[in-house]
Every structure is written in C-alpha cells, then in structure tokens.
N, C-alpha and C positions, 0 to 999 in steps of 0.2 A: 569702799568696795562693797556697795550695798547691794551686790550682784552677782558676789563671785560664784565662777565656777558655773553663772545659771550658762542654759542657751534658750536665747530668743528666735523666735521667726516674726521678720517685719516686712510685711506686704508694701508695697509702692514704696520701698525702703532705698531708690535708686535718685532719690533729691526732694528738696520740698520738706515736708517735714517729716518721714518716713527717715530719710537722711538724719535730719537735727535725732530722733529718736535712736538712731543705730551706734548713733555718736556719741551720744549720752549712755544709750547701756553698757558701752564697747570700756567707755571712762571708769563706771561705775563698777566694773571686773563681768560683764559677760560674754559672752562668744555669740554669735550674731550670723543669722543667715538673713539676708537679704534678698528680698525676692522683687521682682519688679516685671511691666512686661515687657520690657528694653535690657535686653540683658548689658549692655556695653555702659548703660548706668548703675545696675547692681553690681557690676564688676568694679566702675571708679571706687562706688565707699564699701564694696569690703574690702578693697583697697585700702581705705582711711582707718577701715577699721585694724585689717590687721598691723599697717601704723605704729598702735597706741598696745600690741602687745598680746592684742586677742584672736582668734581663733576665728576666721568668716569664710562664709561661702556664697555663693552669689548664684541665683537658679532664674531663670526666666519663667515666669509662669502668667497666665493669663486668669484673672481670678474667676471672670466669669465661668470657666468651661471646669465641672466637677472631678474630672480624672486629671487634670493639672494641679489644682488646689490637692488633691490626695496625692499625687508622685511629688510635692513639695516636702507633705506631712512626711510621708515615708521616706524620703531619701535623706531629710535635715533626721531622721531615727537612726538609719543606717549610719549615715557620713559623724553625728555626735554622741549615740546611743541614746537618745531622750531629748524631750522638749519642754522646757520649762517655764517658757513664756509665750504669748502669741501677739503680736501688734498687729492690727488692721489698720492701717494707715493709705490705705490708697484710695485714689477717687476723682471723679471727672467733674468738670463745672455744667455738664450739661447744657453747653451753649454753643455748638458746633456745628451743628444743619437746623439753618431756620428758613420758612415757609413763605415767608416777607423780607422788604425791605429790612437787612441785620442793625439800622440804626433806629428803625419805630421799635417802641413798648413791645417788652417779649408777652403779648395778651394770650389768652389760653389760645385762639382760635390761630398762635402765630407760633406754638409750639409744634413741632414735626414728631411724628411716631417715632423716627427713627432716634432723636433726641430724648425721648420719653425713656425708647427702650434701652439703651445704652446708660442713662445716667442711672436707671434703677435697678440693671442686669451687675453695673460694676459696685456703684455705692451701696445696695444693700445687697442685693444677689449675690455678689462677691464677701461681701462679711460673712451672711449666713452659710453659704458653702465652708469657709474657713474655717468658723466655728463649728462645723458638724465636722471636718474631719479631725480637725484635734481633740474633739471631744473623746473618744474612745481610751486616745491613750492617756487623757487625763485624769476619763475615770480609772481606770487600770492603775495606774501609778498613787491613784487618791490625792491629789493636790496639781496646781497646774493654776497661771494668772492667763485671764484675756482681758487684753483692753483694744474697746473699738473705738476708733476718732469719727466724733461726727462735725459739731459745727453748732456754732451758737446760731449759725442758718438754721440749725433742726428745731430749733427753739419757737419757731413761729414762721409761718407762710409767709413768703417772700414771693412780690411781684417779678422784680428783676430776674431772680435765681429761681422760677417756678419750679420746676424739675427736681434741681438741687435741694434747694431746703424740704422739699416733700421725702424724700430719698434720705436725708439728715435724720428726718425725724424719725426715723423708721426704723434707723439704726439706734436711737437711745431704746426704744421701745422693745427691739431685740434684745437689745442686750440686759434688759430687765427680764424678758422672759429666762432666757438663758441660762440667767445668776441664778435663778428660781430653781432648775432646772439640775444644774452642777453644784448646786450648795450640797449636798448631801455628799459629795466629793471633794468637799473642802475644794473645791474652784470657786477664786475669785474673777467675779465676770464685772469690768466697766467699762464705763465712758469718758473720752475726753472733749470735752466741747470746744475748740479755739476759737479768740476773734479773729481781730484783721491782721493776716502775714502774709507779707508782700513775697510771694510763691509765684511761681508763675501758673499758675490758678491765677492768683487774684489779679494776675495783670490784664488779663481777659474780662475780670469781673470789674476792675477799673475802666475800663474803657466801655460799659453798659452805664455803669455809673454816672460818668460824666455825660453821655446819652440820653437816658435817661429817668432819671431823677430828676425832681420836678424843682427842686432846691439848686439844682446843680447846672441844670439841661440851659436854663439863660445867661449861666455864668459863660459858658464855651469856653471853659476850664480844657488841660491837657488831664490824659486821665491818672498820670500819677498826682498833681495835684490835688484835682479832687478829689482821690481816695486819702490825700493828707488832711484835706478839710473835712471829710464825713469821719477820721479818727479825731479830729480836734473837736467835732460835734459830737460822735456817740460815744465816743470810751473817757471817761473821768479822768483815767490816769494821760489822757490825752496823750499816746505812745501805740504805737503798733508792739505786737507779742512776736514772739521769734521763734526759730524750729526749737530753739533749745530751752526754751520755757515748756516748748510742747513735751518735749526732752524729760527735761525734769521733773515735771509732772508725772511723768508715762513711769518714768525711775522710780518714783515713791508709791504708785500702784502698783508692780510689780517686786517692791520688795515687801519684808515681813514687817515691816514697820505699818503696812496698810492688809495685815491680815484681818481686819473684821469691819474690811472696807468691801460691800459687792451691792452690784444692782444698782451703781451712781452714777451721775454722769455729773462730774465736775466742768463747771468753766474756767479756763484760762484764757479771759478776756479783759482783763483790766480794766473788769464791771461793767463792760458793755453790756452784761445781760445778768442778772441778779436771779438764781435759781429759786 
C-alpha cells in the first residue's frame, strides 16, 4: 500500500495504459479520479477501480481546452479535498487525416495541418495545461508527484510517427522545465518513456509499420506480425511491455520511495532504448 490514503488524477485514464496506471495505484491503496475524453470509458475503470476497494470518480474532460483541464483540478478538490498525484497519460498517434494516399511514407509534405494540430494541442498542449493547473495547489500544500508519459518515440525523430515522436519529445523536455520549476515545493516532476504495448494506439501504428518500413514493407507481413518481428528485432528482452509495467513504474514515482527522484524520464522499454 505504497499509496495509501493518496488521490491520483489520470488523464486518458479510460483504457490503454491510463487504465493499467489507475489499476495499479487503486492496488497500491490510492483513490483515483479518472479523467478521459469518453466518459463511458472513465466510468468502465473507475468502475474497476472502485472494485479493488478504492474511492473513484470518473469526469469527462477534454485536455486540450484550459477551463476543462481546471474544472477537473477543481472538482477532483472539492469531490476528495486534495490532489496528491497527477498522471498524464493520454495521447493520440497523430495519424488520422492524411494528405495522400494513407499507405505511401507519412513524408513531411504528406503530413496534414490538421494532424499536426491535434497530435500537439493533445500530447503536449494538453500535458502543459494539466500541469499549470495543478500546480497552484501543489505549491500551496508544498509537496505534490507529476508524472507525464511520453514514449521512447520522444526519444528521437521518427519517420513513421512524425508528429508523434516530435510531440513526445517535447513532453520529457517540459517536464524537465517543470521539475526545475516546482522543486522549491518539494514537487516531484517525471517522465515515463514506454516501448511497444499493444494499445490500440499501436494497432494503428502497426499497420504503418507493416506499410512502411523498408525492412518490413516486402515482407507483406499482417500488421500484428510485423509489429511481433520489430519487438523481436529492437527490444533485447524480446517481449512487448504491458499497461501494468507502465503501472508500476508510475507506483514507484509517485510513492516516497522515489522522493529525490525529479526531472527524469525513465524507460520502460525492455532496453529498446538505453537513456
């Protein structure tokens, strides 16, 4: 119960790994509001959560838009009396209006504005809104965990996932400003980098894959395959990671055991990517 008693807010916390996260802190003794922008998904897992014995609430919010992100802050205050944790876990594959034929190379000139704006309004627009509104009552209270999920994508520019991995990146690099920012309030500000979990994200991002990649595009592989052979090629431990690795990860930066842990962005990639 390396948790108890907290209360968490987890953004895209309605499946996916937002879900594995809400599941794991709910285990770990916290009470868990669940925010997503489908409410009839935040409602299934705080369903699961309340479950397992904890206290959830389930709010529809759309992260983009700054007076939604702030009536989350404020109502998970009112509805718990405090916030003691923040997860940003939500996010889009930015690969949903394209320009061209959707099976040629996502090349820059074949990315859509409207795809630009949307992967970088939710993936980072939507972290940094989050974390400006919790910040206040962080500092106020003097202590307070954020962790933002980015993506061993942020780790380096990707052709496939252009958008995405730009957008990735941008969230470790906040969330270093951040820590910098909130250390003097004892806020723990991180990152958690995931590899490959078979989310439905990445089933979308499998089937680019199999498309192409220049390794993969003559095989005319199906695209769960070939997303089996690029983790049998790039991760060591030769294994996809799971929400609940994402889970336990997230558990042990939000508890005191990682108090003089901030401004990191750890991988749970199963050495697909070596920080």
């Amino acid at each position: 119960m390396r948790l108890g008693d907290k209360v968490a807010i987890v953004t895209g916390g309605g499946g996916g790994l937002g879900e594995g996260i809400s599941l794991c802190f709910a285990r770990e003794g916290a009470d868990v509001v669940v925010s997503d922008a489908k409410l009839e998904l935040a409602e299934k897992v705080a369903a699961e959560v309340k479950e397992q014995g904890r206290k959830s609430l389930a709010i529809q919010a759309d992260v983009r838009s700054e007076v939604q992100v702030e009536q989350l802050v404020s109502r998970t205050i009112a509805e718990f009396g405090g916030v003691d944790i923040l997860v940003c876990s939500h996010g889009v594959s930015g690969v949903t209006h394209r320009e061209h034929d959707p099976d040629e190379p996502i090349t820059l000139e074949a990315i859509s504005e409207e795809d630009w704006d949307l992967t970088l309004d939710v993936n980072l627009k939507g972290v940094f809104l989050c974390n400006k509104a919790i910040a206040p009552h962080f500092k106020q209270k003097n202590a307070g965990k954020i962790i933002n999920v980015s993506s061993v994508g942020g780790r380096k520019g990707s052709p496939q996932l252009f958008a995405y991995s730009i957008s990735k990146a941008g969230v470790i690099t906040l969330s270093q400003a951040v820590a910098q920012q909130l250390a003097p309030y004892s806020v723990n500000v991180n990152t958690i980098c995931p590899g490959i979990i078979y989310t439905p994200m990445w089933e979308e991002g499998a089937r680019l894959l199999a498309k192409m990649d220049p390794r993969l595009k003559q095989l005319e592989m199906e695209p769960k395959d070939a997303l089996d052979l690029v983790v049998q090629m790039t991760i060591p431990f030769k294994r996809y990671q799971t929400a609940e690795d994402i889970g336990n990860a997230a558990v042990f930066l939000a508890s005191d055991e990682a108090k003089e842990i901030t401004g990191q962005a750890i991988n749970v990639c199963g050495g697909m990517h070596f920080a």
